[in-house]
N, C-alpha and C positions, 0 to 999 in steps of 0.2 A: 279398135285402135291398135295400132302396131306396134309390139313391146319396145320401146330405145334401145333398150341396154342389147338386144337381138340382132340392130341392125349397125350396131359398132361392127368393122372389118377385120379381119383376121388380123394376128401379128406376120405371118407368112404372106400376104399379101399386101401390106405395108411396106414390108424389105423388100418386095420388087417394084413398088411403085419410082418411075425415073424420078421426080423432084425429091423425094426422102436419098434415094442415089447418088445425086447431086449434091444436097446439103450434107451430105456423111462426108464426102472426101475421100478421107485413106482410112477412116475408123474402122477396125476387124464388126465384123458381121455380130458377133456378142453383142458390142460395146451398143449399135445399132440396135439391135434389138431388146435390150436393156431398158435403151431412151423411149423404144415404143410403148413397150410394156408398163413405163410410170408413165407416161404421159395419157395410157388408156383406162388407166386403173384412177387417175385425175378426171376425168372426163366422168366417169363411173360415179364417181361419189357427186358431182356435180350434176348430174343425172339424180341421185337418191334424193337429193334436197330438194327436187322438182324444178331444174333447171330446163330448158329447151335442150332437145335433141340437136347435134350437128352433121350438117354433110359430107359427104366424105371428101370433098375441096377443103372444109374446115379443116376436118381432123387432119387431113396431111399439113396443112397448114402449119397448126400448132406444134406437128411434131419436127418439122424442119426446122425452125425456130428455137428449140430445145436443141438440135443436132447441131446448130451454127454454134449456141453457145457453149455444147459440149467439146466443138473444136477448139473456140476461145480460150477454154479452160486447161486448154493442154500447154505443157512446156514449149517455147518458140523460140525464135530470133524476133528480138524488139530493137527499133532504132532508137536509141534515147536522146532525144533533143530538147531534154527538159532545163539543159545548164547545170543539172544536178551531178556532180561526178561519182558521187561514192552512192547510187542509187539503192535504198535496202530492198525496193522493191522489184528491181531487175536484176540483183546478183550483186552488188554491190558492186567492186571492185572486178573488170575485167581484166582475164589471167593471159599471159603472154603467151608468143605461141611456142616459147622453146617448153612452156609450164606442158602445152599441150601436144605435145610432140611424145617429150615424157609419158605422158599418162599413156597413149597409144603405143610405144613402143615396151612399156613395164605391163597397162593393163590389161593388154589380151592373152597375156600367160601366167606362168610362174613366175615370182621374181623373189631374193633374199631381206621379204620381212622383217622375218623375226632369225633371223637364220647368222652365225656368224660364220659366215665360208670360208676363213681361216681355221678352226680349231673344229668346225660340223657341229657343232653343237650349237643349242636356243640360243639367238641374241636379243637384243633390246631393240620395239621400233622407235627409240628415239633415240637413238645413240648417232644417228648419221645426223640428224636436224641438228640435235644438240653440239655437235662440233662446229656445224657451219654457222650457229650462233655464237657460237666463242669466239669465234674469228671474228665475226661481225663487230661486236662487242669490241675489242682490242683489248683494251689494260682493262677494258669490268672484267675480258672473258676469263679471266685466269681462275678468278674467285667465285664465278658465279655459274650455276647451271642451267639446264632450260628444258624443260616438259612440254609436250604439246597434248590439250586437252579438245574437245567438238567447237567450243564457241568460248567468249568473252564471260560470258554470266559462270557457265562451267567451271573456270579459273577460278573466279573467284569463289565462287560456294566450294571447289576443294580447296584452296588454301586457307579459308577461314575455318573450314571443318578439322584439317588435318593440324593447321597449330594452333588453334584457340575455341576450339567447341569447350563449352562448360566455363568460358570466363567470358571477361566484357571487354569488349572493342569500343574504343573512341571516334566519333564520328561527330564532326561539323556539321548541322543543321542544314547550312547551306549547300553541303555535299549529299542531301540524301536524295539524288535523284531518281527520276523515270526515264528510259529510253525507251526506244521502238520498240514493239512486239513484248510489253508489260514486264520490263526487265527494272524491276526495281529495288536498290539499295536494299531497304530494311528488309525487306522479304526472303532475299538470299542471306541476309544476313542468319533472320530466326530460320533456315533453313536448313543453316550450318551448324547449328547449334550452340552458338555466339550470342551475348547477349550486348545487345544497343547498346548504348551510352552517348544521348545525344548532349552537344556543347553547340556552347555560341546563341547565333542568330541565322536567320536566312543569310544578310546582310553582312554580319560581320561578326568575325570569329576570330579570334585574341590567343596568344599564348597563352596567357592567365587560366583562359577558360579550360584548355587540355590540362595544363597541370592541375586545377583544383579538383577536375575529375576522375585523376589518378588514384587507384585504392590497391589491393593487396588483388584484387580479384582480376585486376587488367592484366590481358598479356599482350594489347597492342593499341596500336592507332591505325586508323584506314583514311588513308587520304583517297581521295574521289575524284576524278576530272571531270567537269561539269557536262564535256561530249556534245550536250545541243544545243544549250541556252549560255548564256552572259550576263552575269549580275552585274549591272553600271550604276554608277553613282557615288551615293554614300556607301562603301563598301571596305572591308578591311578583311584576308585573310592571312596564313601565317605559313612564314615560305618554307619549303621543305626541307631545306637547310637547318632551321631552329627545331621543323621537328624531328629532324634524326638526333638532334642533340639530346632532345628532351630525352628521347624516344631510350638513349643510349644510357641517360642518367639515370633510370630509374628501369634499366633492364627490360625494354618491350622492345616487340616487332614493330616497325614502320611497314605497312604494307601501302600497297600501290595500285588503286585500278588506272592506268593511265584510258582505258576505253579504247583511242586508236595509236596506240604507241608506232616511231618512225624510226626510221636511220636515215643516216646519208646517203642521198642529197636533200631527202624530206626537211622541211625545218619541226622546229619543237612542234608535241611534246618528243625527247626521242629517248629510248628506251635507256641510252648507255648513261643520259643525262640523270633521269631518276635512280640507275641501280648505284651512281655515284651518293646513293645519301639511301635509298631505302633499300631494305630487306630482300622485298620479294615486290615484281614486279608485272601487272597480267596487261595485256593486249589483246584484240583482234590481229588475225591473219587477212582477210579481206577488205582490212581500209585502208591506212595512209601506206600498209606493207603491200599492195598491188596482190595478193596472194588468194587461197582458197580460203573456206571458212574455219575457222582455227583458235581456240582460244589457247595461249600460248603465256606459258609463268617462267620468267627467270628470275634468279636470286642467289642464295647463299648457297655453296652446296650444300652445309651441314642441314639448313633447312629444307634442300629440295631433297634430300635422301629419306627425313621423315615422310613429306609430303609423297613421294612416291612408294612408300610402303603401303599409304592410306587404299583401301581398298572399293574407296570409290574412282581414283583414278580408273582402274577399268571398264567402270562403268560410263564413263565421259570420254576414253580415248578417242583417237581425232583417227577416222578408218583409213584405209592403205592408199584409195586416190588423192584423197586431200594431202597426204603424206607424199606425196609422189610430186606433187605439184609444188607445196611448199617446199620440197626441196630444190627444186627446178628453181623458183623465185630466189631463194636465198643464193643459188649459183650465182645468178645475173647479180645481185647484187655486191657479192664477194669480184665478180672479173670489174666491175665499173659498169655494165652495157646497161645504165638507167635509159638510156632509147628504148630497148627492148622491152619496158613496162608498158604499159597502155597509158596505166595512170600517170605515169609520169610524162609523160609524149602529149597526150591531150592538155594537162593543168600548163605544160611550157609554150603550147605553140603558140608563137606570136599573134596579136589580138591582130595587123593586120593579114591575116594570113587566114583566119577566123573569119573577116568582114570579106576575103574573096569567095571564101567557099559559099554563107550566102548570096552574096551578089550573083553567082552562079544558079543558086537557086530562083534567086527574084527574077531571071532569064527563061527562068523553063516553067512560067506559073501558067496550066492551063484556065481552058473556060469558069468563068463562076469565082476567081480569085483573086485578089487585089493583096497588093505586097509593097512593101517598104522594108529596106534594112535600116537596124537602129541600132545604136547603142544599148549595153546591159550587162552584165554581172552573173558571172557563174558563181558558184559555192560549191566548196569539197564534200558538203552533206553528211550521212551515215553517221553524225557522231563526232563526224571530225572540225574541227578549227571551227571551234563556232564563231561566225560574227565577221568570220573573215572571206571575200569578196576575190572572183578573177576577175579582168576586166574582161570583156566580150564583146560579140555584136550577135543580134540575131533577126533571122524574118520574121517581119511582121507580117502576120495573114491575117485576113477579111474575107466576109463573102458576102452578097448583096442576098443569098439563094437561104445562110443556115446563116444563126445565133456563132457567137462565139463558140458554146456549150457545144451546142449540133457539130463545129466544125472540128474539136477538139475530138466526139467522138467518133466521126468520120475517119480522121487520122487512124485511129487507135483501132478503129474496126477494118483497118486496110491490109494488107500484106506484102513485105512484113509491116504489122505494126508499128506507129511513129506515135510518141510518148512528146507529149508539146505542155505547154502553160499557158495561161491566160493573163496579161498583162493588161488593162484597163480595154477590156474587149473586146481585144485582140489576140491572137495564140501566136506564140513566139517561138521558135524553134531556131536552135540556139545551134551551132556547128562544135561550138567547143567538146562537149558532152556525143559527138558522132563521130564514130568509129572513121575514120579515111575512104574504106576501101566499101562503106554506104552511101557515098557523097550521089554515084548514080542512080541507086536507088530511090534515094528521095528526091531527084529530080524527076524521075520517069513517075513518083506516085502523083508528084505535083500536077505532072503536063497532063496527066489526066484530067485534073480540074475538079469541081463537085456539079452535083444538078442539085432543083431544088427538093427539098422533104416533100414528098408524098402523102 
């Protein structure tokens, strides 16, 4: 009998084989033979447990399969027509093009850092953001300054580290949330070196309750913005105005995770709104601010000059293109040109304007697909404005050939990929949530049509 493990095919004769050729793409010759090499070495152990031998139709088989996914796995262009605006798993917030204009004309050389080309000598990378926040700010900007740190969570565990490691923070029960990607309150809290002190209820959280838990050992309160969820009902919390008061009577920080802090034209929450009552106040760069990913602290200066001695800021700085870009955003927003956001362009355009773009699509629906345009509802997503609703329209797809499920990943496995939802069995793809200048692309993936599962 004829050893298996003998008559598996070389890796050198796999990478010429034309369907392995085809399923690679544009993958470098490595990455290809990387996929062969674990998919052979799979095969092997599968083999040792006394599994059947395969032919060499199989094994290519199996390794093209692994090569298609290996493509999947790479960074792309997606069409998001999920109605979700502030998407965490597409990028969240997409950046404008004057953001990326910037980045192409700064990142392919040298450019002044850290550098202050007045005097030659080191400057500060946040001395340019930081002024363009001040301005933004208006009457906060005079008294308050502004750090840029990699993300939202980053903010906060420096600013809890650099003014209140080794005492206790107040926090509302019903503020101790979860976000995306396991970002959670109490965690960065004991990470900081801050110690919990929770008050209240899920439900409802009192004045009373922060001051009885005032001690000698507090150096703050941390109010929390809820970011995904809505406590409705029976509910009571206590408005940021009483707790700067409290906050002030008895000598503590007010701190602030707003989660997606705005400006104008954004509505609440908006940043100048909270540093009007608290301390210190963190944000993302990537949601309701159209920007790159950015955790981003403004507040006192007296307190942002401790915080910036702290020597974890280094280790959280926010690197040169995110810097580049966030600069770029905050221009547009200092001239007025809110068009030039995406985010803002897409959450304004009018819902009938919305219901033309699919109607255009329910026109170009090839073989195997059945459509209706309907009414339906976007949301700003990511954290932001929980609860709250755009109005919308979106197609409605069908197929007599795939499931919902099937047709959902039909979409998703197409190029570029189209990011859709399922709405009572149907997959909805939503225009609000699509870039303009994709509207023919998802028409040309449509008129293709589907056939049935194999």
């Amino acid at each position: 009998m004829s050893n298996p493990f003998r008559q598996l095919p070389a890796v050198d004769k796999l990478l010429e084989a034309p369907e392995i050729k085809q399923a690679a793409g544009d993958l470098s010759r490595p990455e290809i033979a990387a996929v062969i090499r674990r998919e052979l070495e799979e095969i092997r152990r599968e083999l040792a447990q006394g599994q059947r031998g395969l032919n060499p139709e199989e094994i290519i088989a199996r390794v093209t399969r692994q090569l298609k996914r290996r493509n999947l796995s790479r960074f792309q262009p997606v069409i998001n027509a999920t109605g979700v605006m502030i998407h965490t798993n597409v990028g969240r917030a997409p950046l404008p093009e004057h953001a990326l204009q910037r980045l192409q004309d700064l990142g392919r050389g040298y450019f002044n850092l850290e550098l202050d080309l007045a005097s030659g000598s080191r400057g500060s990378r946040y001395a340019g953001v930081s002024q363009l926040f001040s301005a933004l700010l208006g009457d906060e900007g005079e008294r308050n300054d502004t750090v840029v740190v990699n993300n939202n969570a980053g903010a906060v565990l420096l600013v809890l580290k650099a003014l209140t490691a080794g005492s206790e923070v107040i926090v509302s029960r019903g503020q101790l949330v979860e976000i995306g990607g396991g970002f959670r309150v109490p965690e960065v809290m004991a990470a900081s070196g801050c110690q919990l002190v929770e008050v209240g209820t899920t439900n409802r959280t009192r004045l009373s309750d922060y001051a009885q838990a005032i001690t000698a050992q507090t150096k703050a309160i941390l109010l929390v913005h809820p970011s995904n969820y809505t406590i409705v009902g029976f509910t009571e919390a206590v408005p940021r105005e009483q707790l700067a008061q409290l906050a002030e009577e008895h000598g503590l920080y007010l701190i602030e995770d707003l989660g997606s802090g705005s400006f104008t034209p954004f509505p609440e929450p908006r940043v100048s709104t909270a540093l009007a009552h608290s301390h210190i106040v963190t944000y993302s760069g990537d949601k309701l601010l159209g920007g790159p990913q950015a955790g981003i602290i403004s507040g006192r200066r007296e307190l942002m000059a401790q915080i910036k001695k702290d020597p974890l800021l280094r280790a959280l700085r926010i690197d040169k293109l995110s810097l580049i870009a966030l600069e770029a955003v905050l221009e547009l927003y200092l001239k007025k040109e809110y068009a030039s956001l995406p985010l803002w362009a897409l959450a304004n355009l009018p819902a009938e304007k919305v219901k033309a773009r699919a109607e255009k699509w329910l026109h170009a629906l090839g073989p195997g697909l059945q459509g209706e345009v309907v009414a339906s509802s976007a949301t700003m997503g990511g954290g932001s404005l929980p609860g709250e609703e755009l109005p919308s329209w979106a197609l409605a797809l069908a197929s007599p050939n795939l499931s919902a499920q099937e047709l959902l990943a039909h979409l998703r496995s197409s190029r570029p990929p189209i990011l859709a939802r399922i709405v009572q069995d149907r997959v909805l793809l939503d225009p609000r949530t699509v870039l303009p200048e994709q509207d023919q692309e998802v028409a040309a993936l449509l008129q293709k049509g589907v056939r049935p599962c194999s």
